[in-house]
N, C-alpha and C positions, 0 to 999 in steps of 0.2 A: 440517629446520627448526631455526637455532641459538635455545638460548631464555635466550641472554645475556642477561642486563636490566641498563641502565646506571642510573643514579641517577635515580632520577625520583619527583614527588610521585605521582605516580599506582599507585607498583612497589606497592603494600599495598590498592587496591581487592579488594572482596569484598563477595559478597552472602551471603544464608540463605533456608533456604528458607521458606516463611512455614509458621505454622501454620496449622491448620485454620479459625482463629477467625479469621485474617487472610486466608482464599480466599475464591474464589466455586465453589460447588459447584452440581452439577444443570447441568452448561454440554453443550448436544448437539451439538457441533463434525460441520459436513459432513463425509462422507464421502467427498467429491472426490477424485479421485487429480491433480490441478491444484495443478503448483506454486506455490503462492501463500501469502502468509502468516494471510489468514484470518480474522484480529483484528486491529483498531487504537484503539488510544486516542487521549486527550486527559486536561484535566485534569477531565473533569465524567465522560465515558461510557467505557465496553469495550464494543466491536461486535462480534460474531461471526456469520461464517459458520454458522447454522443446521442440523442437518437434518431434512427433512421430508418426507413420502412423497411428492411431486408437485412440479413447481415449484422455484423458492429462496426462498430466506426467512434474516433473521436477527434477532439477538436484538442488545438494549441496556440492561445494567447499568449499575446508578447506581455512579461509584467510591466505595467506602469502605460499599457494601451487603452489606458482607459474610454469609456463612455459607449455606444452600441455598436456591438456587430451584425451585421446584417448578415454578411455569409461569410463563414468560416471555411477555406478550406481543411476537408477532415482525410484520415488517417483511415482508409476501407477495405483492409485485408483479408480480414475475417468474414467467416461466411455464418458465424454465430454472435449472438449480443456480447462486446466485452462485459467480464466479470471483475476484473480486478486491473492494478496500472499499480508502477511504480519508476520511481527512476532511475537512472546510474547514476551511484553517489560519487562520483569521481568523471563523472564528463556531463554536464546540462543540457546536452543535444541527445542524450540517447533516454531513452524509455522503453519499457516493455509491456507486454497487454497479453491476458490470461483469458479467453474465450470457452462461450458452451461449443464450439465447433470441437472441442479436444487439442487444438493448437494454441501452442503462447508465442509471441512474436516480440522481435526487437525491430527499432524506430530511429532512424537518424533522423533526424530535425536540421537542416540545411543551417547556415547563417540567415537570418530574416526570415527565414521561415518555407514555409511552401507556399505555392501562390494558384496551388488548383486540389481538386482531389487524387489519394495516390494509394494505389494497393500494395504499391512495391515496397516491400519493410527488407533489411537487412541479413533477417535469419529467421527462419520459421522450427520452431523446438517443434519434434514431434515422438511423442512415446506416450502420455496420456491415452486410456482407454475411454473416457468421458471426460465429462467436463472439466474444464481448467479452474479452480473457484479464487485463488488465491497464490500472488507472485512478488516475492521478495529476493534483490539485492543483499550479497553479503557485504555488511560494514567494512568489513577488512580486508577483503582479496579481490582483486581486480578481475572483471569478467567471470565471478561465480553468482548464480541465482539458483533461486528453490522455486518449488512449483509443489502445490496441493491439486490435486483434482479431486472429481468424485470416485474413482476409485481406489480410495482409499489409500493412495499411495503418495511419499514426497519425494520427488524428485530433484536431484542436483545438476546441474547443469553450466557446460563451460559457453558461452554464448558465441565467444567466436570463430569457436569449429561447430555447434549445433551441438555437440554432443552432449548425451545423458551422462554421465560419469558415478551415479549412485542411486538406488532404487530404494526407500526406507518403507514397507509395508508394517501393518500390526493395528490401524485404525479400526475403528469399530463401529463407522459411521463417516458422515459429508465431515470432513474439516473445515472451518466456519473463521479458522485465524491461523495465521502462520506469523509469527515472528524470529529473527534472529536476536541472539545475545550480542552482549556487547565488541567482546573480541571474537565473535563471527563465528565461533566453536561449535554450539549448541544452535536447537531449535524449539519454540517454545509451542506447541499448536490447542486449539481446542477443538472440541469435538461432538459433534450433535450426539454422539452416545454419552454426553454429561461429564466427559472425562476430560480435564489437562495431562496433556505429556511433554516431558524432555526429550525428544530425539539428537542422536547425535549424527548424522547426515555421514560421515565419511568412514563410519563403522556398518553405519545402518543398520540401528541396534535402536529399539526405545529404550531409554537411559533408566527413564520412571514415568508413573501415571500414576493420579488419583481423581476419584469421583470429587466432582466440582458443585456448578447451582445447578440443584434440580428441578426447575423451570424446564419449560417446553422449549422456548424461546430461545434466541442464538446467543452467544454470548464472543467474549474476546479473551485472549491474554499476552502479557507482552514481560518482556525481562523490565525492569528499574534501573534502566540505565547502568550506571557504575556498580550498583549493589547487589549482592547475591540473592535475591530477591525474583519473586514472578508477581505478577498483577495481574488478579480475573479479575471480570466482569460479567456478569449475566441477570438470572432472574431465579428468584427463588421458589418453591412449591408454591406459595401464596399470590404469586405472579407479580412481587414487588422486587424492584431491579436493587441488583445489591452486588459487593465486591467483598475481596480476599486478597490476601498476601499468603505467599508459599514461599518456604524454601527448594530449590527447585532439587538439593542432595538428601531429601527429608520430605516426601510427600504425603507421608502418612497422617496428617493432618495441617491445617492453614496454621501460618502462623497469628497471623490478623483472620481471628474466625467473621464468618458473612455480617456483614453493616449493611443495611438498608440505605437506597439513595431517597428513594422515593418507588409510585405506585403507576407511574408511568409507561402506556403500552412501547416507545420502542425502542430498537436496540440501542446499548451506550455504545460511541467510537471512544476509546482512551488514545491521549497522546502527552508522553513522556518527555519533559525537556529534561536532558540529564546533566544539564550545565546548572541549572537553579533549581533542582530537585521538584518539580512542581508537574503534578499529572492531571491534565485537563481533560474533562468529560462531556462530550459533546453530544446529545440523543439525537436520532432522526425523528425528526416532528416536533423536537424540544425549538425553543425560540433563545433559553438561556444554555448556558454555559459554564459549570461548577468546576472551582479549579483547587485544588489542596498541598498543600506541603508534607513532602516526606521527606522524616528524622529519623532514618535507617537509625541507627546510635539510640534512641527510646523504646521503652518497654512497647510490647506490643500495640494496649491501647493506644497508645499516643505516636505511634508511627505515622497513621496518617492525618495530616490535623486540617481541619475546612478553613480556606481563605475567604474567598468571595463567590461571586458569579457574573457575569456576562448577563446581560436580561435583554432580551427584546421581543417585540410584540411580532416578528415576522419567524414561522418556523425553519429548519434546516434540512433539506432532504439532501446530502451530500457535505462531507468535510475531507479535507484535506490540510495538512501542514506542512511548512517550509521548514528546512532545516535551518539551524542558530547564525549561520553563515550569510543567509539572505534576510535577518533582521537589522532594520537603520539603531547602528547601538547611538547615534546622535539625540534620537528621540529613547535612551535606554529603552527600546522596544526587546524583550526577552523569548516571545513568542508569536510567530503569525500562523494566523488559522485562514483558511480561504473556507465560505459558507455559502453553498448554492440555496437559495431562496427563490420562489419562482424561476423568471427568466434572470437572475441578475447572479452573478457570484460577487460576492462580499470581503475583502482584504480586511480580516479581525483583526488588531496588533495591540499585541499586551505588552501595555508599559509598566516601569518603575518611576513614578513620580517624582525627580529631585530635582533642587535647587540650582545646584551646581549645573555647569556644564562641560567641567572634566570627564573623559574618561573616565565610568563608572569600573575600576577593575573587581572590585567583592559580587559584582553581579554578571558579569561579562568575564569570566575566567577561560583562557583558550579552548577553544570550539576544536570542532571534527575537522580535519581540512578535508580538501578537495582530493587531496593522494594519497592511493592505496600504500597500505603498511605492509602488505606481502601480494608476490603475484599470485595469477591461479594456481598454477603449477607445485608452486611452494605449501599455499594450502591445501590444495591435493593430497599430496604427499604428507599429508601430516603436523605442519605448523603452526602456529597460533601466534598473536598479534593481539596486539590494543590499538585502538584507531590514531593512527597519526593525526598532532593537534596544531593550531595556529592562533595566535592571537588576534583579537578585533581591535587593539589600539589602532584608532585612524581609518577603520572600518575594513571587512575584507578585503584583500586582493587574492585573486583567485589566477592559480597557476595559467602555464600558456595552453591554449585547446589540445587537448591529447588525439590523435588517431587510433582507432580500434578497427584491426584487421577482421573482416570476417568472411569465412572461407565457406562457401556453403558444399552440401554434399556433391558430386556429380553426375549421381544419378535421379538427384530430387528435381521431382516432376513439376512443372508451373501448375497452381490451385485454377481451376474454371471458377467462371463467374457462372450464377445461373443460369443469363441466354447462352454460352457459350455452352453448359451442360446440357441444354436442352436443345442446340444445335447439332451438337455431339449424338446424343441419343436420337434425332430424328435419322441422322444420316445413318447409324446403326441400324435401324428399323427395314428403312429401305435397301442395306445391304443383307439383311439376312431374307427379305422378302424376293431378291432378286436371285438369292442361294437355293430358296425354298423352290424359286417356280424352275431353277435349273436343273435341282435333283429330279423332279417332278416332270421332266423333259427326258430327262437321261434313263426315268424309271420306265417312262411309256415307251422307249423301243426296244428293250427286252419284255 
């Protein structure tokens, strides 16, 4: 891996590690062995993947609460470990959670919070035949999400009627990553049968596929922000973790053929800021953080060129990032990463180093906003959209809280909890014992 670095505003980004008065401590990160990353933000919460003796469950930090939590009320729906979380990128109160139970669930978060534990979630998605591994928000249409499970299938879904709205089957193996593109069109997944594919969700059609890193090991892939571009990540034959660039109308070979990261057992999480072109890579178990500039506009080699890294002596088992919206552009901060480290999770924030204390705008070019560019309906039917943008002179402001109707089915039945199932079944027991000794009465007087 060459770690030339040409001129660039970006060569001197750098984070610190926060201190203690700037963490969240008391954090019970699941225990999953599911590739996933676990935690996600916004500009208001941190979500985390829970653990808990039964069931899944997770927790939601107020940001900027800093210092211990003792007891977190958690989010305990699910009657299997969550597998994955995301959030709605158009309302900071809502989230959703991907379960081995085969259910994926949506999450209102009150104002301040909740203040006990609460199984009652908004909408419970159900069509999965196993497990739920992976669950993404589309960029651009309000109230559309995808869902991967293990059976091999991606499904679309309108979240506030519950409803499946498209089935896309053809995987050839656990789906291990699900991304959306940038105008919400496409979908980019990888696939423990060693394959990346394009799906296009509202045809329900794979677009294209090609064999990826032939590693055993799981890997990822995600679009490049603004450029027509896909980004893997995996591991090689040789068990050395290494990436690719594809064209994603052109799979027949990488464009950026496999570059070695290094010889590290585990899996990379990639994340994309596509406001400053720069794709940070974060490992589970890594303590550092390597972060590169990409010059779509350059010959292949030189597409993705090495800046720095992050370095620190304590490892990562969980990452999550905020979107460009909830970075302080006062401190040019360009990217926050939250990093679960034992019990404590870690607020990362990668700055641009300058003088000045004007609005940086060559670094800070309008962001994603908060409001969808087309409704569900509209994407439905067929549409497409580039994400409506906003500028950060003078720092976000963030539209007024939206309402999100959600209508559940009327026939959909309340989920039991365990005693309650096993209450259930007792009283079943003794009603067909009291059936058995009737027939058995009725048979002796004939």
């Amino acid at each position: 891996m060459s770690k030339f670095v040409r001129t660039s505003k970006f060569r001197h980004v750098f984070a610190q590690t926060p201190k203690r008065d700037t963490a969240y401590e008391g954090v019970k990160l699941t225990k999953q062995a599911w590739d996933s990353n676990f935690v996600i933000a916004n500009p208001k919460w941190i979500v985390i993947a829970w653990q808990v003796a039964g069931g899944g469950a997770v927790g939601a930090l107020k940001v900027g609460d800093f210092g211990r939590h003792d007891t977190v009320p958690l989010y305990t729906g699910h009657k299997g470990p969550v597998l994955d979380l995301d959030f709605n990128p158009f309302n900071d109160n809502i989230f959703a959670t991907a379960s081995e139970d085969c259910f994926s669930k949506i999450w209102v978060i009150p104002e301040g919070g909740i203040k006990e534990n609460t199984e009652e979630s908004a909408q419970t998605l159900k069509g999965h035949k196993r497990k739920v591994g992976s669950i993404r928000f589309n960029p651009v249409a309000e109230n559309i999400l995808a869902t991967a499970g293990q059976d091999y299938d991606i499904k679309i879904w309108d979240i506030s009627s519950g409803d499946a709205t498209s089935t896309t089957s053809g995987h050839g193996g656990i789906i291990q990553s699900l991304e959306w593109s940038y105008d919400g069109s496409q979908i980019v997944t990888y696939c423990k049968d060693k394959k990346i594919r394009i799906v296009d969700p509202r045809s329900q059609k794979i677009a294209g596929e090609a064999e990826s890193h032939q590693g055993v090991k799981g890997g990822r892939a995600l679009y490049m922000g603004k450029h027509p571009y896909v980004f893997s990540i995996g591991f090689g034959k040789g068990a050395q973790r290494e990436y690719a660039v594809w064209d994603p109308k052109n799979l027949s070979e990488p464009v950026l053929p496999y570059v070695t990261v290094d010889n590290s057992a585990g899996v990379i999480i990639p994340f994309y800021d596509e406001d400053s072109d720069i794709i940070f890579l974060a490992g589970k178990g890594d303590g550092n953080i390597r972060f590169f500039e990409v010059i779509p506009e350059e010959e292949p080699k030189k597409m993705v060129v090495y800046l720095s890294q992050y370095s620190s002596n304590d490892s990562g088992a969980a990452y999550g990032s905020a979107p460009k919206r909830a970075c302080d552009v006062n401190a040019n901060e360009i990217m926050r990463i939250y990093k679960v480290t034992g019990t404590q999770a870690q607020p990362l924030q990668f700055t641009v180093p300058r003088k000045s204390e004007l609005f940086q705008d060559d670094i800070f070019p309008p962001c994603r906003s908060d409001e969808p560019a087309l409704s569900g309906a509209k994407w439905l039917a067929g549409e497409n959209a580039t994400p409506k943008t906003k500028s950060l002179e003078g720092g976000f402001v963030a539209r007024a809280p939206q309402q999100t109707e959600f209508t559940k089915s009327a026939d959909e039945k309340k989920e039991l909890s365990e005693p309650e199932l096993r209450k259930a079944y007792e009283e079943l027991q003794k009603r067909v014992a009291y059936l058995e000794a009737e027939l058995a009465k009725a048979n002796a007087k004939h």
